[in-house]
C-alpha positions in Angstrom: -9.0 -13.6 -7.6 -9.6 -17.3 -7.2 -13.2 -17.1 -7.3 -13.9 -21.3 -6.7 -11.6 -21.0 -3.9 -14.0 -18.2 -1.7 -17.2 -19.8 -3.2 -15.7 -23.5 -1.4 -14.6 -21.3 1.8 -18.4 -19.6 1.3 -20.7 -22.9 1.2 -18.6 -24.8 3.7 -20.3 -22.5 6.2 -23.5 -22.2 5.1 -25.6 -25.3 6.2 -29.0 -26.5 4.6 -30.8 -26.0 7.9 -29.7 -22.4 8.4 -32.8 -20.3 8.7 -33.2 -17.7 5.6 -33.5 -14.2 6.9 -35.8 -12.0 5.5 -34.0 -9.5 3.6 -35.0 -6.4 1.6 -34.4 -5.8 -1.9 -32.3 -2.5 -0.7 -30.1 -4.4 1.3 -29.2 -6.8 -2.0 -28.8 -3.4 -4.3 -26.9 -2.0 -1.4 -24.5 -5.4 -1.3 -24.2 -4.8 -4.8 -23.5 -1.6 -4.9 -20.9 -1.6 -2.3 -19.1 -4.7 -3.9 -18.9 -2.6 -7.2 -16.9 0.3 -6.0 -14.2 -3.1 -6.3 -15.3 -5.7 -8.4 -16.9 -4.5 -11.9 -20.4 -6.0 -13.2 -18.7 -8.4 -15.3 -17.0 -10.1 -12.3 -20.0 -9.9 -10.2 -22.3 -12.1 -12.8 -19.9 -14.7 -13.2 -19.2 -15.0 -9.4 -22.5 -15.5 -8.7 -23.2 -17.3 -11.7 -21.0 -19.9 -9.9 -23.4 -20.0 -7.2 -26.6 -20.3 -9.1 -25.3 -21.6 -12.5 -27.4 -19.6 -15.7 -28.8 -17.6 -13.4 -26.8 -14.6 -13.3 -24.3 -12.5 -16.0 -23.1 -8.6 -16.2 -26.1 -7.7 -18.1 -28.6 -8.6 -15.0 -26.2 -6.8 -12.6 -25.7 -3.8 -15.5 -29.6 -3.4 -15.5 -30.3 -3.9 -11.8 -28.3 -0.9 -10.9 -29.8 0.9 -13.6 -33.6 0.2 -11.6 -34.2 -1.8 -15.1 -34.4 -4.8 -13.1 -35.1 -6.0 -9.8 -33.5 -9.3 -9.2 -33.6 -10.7 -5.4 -30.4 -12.4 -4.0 -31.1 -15.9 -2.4 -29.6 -16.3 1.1 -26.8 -18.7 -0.6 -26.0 -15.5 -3.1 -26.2 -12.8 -0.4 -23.7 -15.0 2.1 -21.4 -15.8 -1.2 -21.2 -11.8 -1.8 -20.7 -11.1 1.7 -17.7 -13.3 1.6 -15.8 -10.8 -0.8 -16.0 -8.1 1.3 -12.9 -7.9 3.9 -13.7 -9.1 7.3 -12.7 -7.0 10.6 -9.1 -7.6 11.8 -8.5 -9.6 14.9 -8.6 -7.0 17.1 -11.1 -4.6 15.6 -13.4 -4.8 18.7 -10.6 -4.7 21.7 -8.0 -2.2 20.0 -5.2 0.2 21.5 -5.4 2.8 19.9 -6.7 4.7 16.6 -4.9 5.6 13.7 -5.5 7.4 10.2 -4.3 6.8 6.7 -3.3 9.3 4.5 -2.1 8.9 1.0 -3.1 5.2 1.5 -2.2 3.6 -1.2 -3.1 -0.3 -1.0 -2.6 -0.3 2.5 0.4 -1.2 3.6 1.2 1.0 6.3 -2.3 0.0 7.6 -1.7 -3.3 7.6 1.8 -3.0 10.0 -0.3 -1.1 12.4 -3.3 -3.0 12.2 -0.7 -6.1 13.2 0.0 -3.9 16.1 -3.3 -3.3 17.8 -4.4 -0.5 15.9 -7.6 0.8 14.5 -8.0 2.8 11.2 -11.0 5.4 11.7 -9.9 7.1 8.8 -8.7 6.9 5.5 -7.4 9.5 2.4 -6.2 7.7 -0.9 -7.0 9.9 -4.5 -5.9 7.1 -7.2 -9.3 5.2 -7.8 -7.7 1.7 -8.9 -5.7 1.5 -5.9 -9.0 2.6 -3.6 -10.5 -0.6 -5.4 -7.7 -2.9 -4.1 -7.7 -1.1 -0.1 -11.3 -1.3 -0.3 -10.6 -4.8 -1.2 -8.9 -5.7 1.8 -9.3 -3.2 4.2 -12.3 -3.8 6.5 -14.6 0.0 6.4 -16.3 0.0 9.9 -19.7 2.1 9.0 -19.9 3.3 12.8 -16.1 4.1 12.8 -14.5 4.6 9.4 -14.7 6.9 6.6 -13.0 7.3 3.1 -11.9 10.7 1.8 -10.5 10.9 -2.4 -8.3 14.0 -2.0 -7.3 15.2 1.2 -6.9 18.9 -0.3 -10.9 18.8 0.1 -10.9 18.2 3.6 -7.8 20.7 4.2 -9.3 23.4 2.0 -5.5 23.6 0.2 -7.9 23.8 -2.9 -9.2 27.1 -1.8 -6.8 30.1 -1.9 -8.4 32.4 0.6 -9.6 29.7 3.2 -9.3 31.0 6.9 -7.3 29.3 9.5 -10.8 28.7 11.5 -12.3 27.6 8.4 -9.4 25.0 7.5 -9.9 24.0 11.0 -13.5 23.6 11.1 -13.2 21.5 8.2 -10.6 19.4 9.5 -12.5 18.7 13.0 -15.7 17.8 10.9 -13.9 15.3 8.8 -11.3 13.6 10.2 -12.2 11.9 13.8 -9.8 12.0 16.6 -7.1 9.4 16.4 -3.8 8.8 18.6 -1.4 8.5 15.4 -1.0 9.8 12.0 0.4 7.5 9.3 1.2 9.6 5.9 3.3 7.9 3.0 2.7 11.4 1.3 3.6 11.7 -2.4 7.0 10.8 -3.2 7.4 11.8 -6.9 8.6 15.6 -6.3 11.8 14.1 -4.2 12.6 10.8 -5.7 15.5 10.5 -7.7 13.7 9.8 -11.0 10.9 11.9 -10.9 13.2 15.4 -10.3 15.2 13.7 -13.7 11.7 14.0 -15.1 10.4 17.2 -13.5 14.0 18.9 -14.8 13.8 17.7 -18.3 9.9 18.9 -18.9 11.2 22.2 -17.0 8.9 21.9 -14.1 9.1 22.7 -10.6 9.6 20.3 -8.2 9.4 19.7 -4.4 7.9 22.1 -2.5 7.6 24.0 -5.6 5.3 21.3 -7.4 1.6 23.0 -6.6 -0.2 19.4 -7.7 2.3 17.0 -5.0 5.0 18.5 -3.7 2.9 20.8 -1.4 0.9 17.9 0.4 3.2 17.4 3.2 1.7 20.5 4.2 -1.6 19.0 4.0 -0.2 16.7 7.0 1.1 19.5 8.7 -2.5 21.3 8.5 -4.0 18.2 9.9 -1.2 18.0 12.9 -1.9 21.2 14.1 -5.6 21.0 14.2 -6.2 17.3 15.6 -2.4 16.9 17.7 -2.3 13.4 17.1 0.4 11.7 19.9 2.4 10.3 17.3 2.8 9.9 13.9 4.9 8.0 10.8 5.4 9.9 7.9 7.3 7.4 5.0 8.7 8.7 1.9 12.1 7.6 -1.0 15.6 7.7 0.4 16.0 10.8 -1.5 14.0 12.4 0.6 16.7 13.7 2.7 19.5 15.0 -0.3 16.3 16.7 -2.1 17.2 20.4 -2.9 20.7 19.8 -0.9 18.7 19.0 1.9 17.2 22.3 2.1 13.4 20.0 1.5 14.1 17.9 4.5 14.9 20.6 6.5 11.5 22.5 5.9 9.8 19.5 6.5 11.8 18.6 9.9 11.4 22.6 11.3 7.8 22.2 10.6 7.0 19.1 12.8 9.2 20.8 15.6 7.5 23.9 15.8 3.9 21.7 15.7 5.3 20.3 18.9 6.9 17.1 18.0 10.0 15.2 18.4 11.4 13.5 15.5 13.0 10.0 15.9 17.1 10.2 15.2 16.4 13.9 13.4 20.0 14.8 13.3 21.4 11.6 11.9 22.8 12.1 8.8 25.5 9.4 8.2 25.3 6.1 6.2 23.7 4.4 9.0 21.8 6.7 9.4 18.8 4.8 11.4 15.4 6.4 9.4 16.5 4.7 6.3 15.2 1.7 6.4 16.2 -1.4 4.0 13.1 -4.2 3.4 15.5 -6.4 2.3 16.1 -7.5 6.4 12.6 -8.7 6.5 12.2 -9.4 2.6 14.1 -10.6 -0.3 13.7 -6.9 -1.6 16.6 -4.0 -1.6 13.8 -1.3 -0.7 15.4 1.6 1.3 12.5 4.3 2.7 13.5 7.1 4.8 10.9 6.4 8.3 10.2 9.6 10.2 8.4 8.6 13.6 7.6 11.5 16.2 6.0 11.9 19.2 4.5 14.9 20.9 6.8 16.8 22.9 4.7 17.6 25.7 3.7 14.3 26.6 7.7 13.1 26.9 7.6 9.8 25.9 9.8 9.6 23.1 12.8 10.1 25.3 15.5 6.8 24.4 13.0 6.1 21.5 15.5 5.0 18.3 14.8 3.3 14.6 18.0 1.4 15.5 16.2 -0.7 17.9 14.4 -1.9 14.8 17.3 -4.8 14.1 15.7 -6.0 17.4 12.5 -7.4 15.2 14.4 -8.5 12.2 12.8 -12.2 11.4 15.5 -15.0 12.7 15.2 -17.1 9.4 15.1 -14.3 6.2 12.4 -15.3 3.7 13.8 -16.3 0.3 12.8 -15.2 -3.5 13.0 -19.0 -4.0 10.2 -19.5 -1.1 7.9 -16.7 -2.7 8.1 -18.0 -6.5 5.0 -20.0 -7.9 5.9 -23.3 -9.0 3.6 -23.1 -12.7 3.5 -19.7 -13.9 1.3 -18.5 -16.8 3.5 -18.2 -20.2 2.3 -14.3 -20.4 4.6 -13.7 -17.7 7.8 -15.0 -19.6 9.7 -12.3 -21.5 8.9 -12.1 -25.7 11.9 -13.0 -27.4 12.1 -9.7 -29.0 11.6 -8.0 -25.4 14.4 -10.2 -24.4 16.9 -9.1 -26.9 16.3 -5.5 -26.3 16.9 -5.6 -22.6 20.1 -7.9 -23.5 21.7 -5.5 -26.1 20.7 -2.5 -23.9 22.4 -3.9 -21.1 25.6 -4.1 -23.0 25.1 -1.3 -24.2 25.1 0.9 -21.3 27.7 -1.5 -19.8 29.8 0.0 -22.4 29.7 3.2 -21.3 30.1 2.6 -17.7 26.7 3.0 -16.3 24.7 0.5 -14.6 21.6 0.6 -16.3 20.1 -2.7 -17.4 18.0 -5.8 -16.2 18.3 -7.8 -13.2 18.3 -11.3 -13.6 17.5 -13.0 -10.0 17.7 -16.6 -8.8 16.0 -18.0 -5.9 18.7 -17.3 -3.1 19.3 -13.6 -4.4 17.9 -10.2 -3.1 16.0 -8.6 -5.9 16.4 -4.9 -6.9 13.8 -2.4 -6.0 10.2 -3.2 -7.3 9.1 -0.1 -9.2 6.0 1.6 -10.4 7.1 0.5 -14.1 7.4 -2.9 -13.7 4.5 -3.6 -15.9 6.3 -1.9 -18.7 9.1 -4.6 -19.4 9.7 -5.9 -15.8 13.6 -5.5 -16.2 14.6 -4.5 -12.3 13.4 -7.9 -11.3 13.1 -11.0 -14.2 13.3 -14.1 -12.9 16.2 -17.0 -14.4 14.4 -19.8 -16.0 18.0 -21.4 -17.4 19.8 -18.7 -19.4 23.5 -19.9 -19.9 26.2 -16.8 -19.8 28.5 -19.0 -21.8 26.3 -19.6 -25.1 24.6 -17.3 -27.2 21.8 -15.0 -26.9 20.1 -17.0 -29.5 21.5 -20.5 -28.6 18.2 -22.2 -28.9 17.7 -23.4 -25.5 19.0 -19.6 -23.8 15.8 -18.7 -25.9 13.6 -21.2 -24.8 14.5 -20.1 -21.3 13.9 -16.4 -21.6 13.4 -15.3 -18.5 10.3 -14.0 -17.0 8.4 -11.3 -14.6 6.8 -11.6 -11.4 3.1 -12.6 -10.7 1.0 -10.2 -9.4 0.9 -12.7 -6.6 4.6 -13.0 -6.2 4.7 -9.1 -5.9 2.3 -9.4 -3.1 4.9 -12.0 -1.3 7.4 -9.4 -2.5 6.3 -6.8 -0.5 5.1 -8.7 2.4 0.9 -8.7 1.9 1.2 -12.6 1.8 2.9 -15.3 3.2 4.9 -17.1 1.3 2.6 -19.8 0.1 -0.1 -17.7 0.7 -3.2 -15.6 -1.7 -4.7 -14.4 1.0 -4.7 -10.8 -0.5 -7.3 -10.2 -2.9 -6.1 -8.5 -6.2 -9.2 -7.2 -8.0 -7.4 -4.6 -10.5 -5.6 -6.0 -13.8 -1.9 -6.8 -13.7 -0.8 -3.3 -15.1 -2.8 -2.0 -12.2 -1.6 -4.5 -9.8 2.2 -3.8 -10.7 1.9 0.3 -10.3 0.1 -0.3 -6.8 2.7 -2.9 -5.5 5.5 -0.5 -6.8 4.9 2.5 -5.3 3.8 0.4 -1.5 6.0 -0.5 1.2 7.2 -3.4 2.8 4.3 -4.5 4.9 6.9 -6.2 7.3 8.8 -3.2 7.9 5.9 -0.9 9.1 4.6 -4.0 11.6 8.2 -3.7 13.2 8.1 0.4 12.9 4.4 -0.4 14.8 5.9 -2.6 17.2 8.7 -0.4 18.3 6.2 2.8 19.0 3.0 1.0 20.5 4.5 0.8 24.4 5.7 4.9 23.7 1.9 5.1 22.4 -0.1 3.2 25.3 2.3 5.5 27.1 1.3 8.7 25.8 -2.4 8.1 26.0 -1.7 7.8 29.8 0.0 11.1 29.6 -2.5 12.9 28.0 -5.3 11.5 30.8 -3.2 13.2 33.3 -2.9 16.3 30.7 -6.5 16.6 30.4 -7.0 16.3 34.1 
């Protein structure tokens, strides 16, 4: 977080003769309060201490939440804090429609739809680190938003004996009424390494997995009761070979007997259309399986195809090269003995015929998939600073151009949150953090193209239930 950067974008607003509000001491603790559910204290005092130099530290924030202190916020500190909350997207006031979020993540599904018109009056996301970078970025309408942790509290999943009218009840109390449904539901119980995982600890997986592999049913729950018009469901390629395909199935009978068409259902070849590869709108081999469907009833989806998606592929293909910082911090460069290990493992396995081992990229190539373990040695994705094939390992200058991880920032470019020279996306959680969130998101990109492609079948569809409704 660049914090000089929003303090200079914060006081080049704020003018000497602005009239100072009268504000209470509530609203300050409030602002505080608020800002800590994503910054933490420490953070907090030196931002501010930046605005009112020796005034301000974690201690004075640490005891004025405790009611140890009372400390009042000058107008220059209360617009300075106001500055790191996210402001509302373009279209917030004049949207076309409203969506939910479930299994958030950071966002990115959000954002695509966002790009498209949308509004999010709803949002589900459990893990607590990544709620601290949505919140982050994601503007919280208090007259049309709300956040839910686990979305098994809202669809009573966590109670056995719960009613259908109950479950329902529930579900009409806490989720408002929105036109679609975005889900990028848990993934672990299908992808390719975490059934290797599940298999070797002997534990069920898929549907069999009571703690993730059961919450597309949680979707389903919330499908019947509020009969969105559409929705996009995202999970891992894998998706669809899961169990011999006997998981894809369930999941595909399910949404048709809620009512809903499923875009390109029965494709199953290589081309198959709901696999989608990021690496046409980013330097990134990502393939997601895309399931988009629309409610039967209302018959718009007819013609509807993922194929048309190569209609919004971007006419000049970003570059790894165009996303890479031009100074990077040393930390980020591979220890030598880190870099020997992946070196000698990758010959290793290289040996024995497998494909296991780093992947060294330069600015014109298309990276491997970023992964939820990158922060562990970063080897899908390590950047070339100047190691020579031809000499050895520990030729002096092959060593002194070990090679190196991604940013946190350049993940964010990665996956399509920034612009290429941009920082526009605020990163509040450590690089560990920042590394697990960007590996398990999507390709920002890709879901403003899915967004694009649905948004006339959705303007349609509200039409169609007007004249359903009477």
């Amino acid at each position: 977080m660049d914090i000089l950067g929003i303090l200079s974008d914060t006081l080049s607003h704020i003018r000497p003769s602005d009239v100072l509000p009268m504000k209470s001491r509530k609203d300050d603790l409030a602002l505080v309060t608020e800002l800590l559910e994503i910054y933490d204290q420490k953070y907090l005092g030196s931002y501010l201490n930046q605005v009112s130099p020796g005034q301000w530290c974690r201690e004075t924030i640490n005891r004025w939440v405790k009611g140890k202190a009372s400390p009042q916020l000058s107008y220059y500190e209360h617009e300075a804090l106001n500055r790191l909350l996210p402001s509302p997207p373009a279209n917030h006031q004049k949207h076309d429609f409203d969506f939910i979020d479930l299994f958030a993540g950071i966002g990115g599904i959000r954002r695509g739809f966002e790009l498209a018109g949308g509004r999010c009056v709803f949002t589900s996301e459990w893990e607590k680190q990544a709620v601290r970078t949505y919140k982050a970025n994601h503007y919280s309408d208090p007259n049309a938003h709300s956040f839910n942790d686990d979305i098994r509290k809202v669809t009573l999943s966590d109670q056995a004996n719960a009613s259908a009218k109950k479950v329902a009840q529930s579900i009409n109390q806490n989720i408002p009424d929105h036109e679609v449904l975005l889900a990028g539901f848990p993934c672990q119980p299908f992808s390719i390494a975490g059934v290797s995982k599940k298999n070797a600890l002997g534990r069920a997986h898929g549907f069999e997995c009571k703690t993730q592999g059961t919450l597309f049913f949680d979707v389903a729950k919330i499908i019947k009761v509020k009969r969105p018009l559409a929705f996009v469901l995202e999970n891992v390629k894998n998706l669809k070979s899961h169990d011999k395909g006997r998981t894809f199935k369930v999941i595909t009978e399910a949404l048709d007997e809620l009512g809903y068409w499923v875009a390109d259902v029965d494709v199953n070849d290589r081309a198959d259309p709901k696999v989608i590869d990021g690496q046409h709108f980013v330097p990134q081999h990502r393939e997601r399986i895309v399931l988009v469907g629309f409610r039967r009833d209302l018959m718009v989806h007819e013609g509807f195809t993922l194929r048309d998606i190569k209609k919004l592929y971007p006419r000049k293909k970003l570059t790894l090269g165009e996303i890479l910082e031009p100074d990077v911090d040393e930390k980020y460069v591979l220890t030598p003995k880190l870099w020997e290990y992946l070196f000698n493992y990758a010959i290793k396995h290289k040996a024995k015929g497998n494909g296991f081992g780093y992947g060294l990229t330069r600015p014109g190539d298309i990276t491997r998939t970023l992964s939820a373990r990158y922060y562990k040695d970063g080897s899908e994705i390590l950047i070339d600073r100047g190691f020579d094939p031809t000499k050895d390992l520990h030729d002096p200058r092959n060593m002194a151009n070990r090679p190196r991880r991604l940013t946190p920032r350049e993940c964010a470019r990665l996956m399509g949150y920034d612009r290429p020279d941009g920082g526009d996306f605020r990163i509040p959680v450590s690089d560990t953090q920042a590394y697990k969130q960007f590996g398990n998101s999507v390709v920002v990109p890709v879901f403003a193209a899915v967004a694009q492609l649905m948004k006339p079948r959705i303007k349609e569809a509200i039409k169609a239930r007007k004249k359903l409704q009477g």
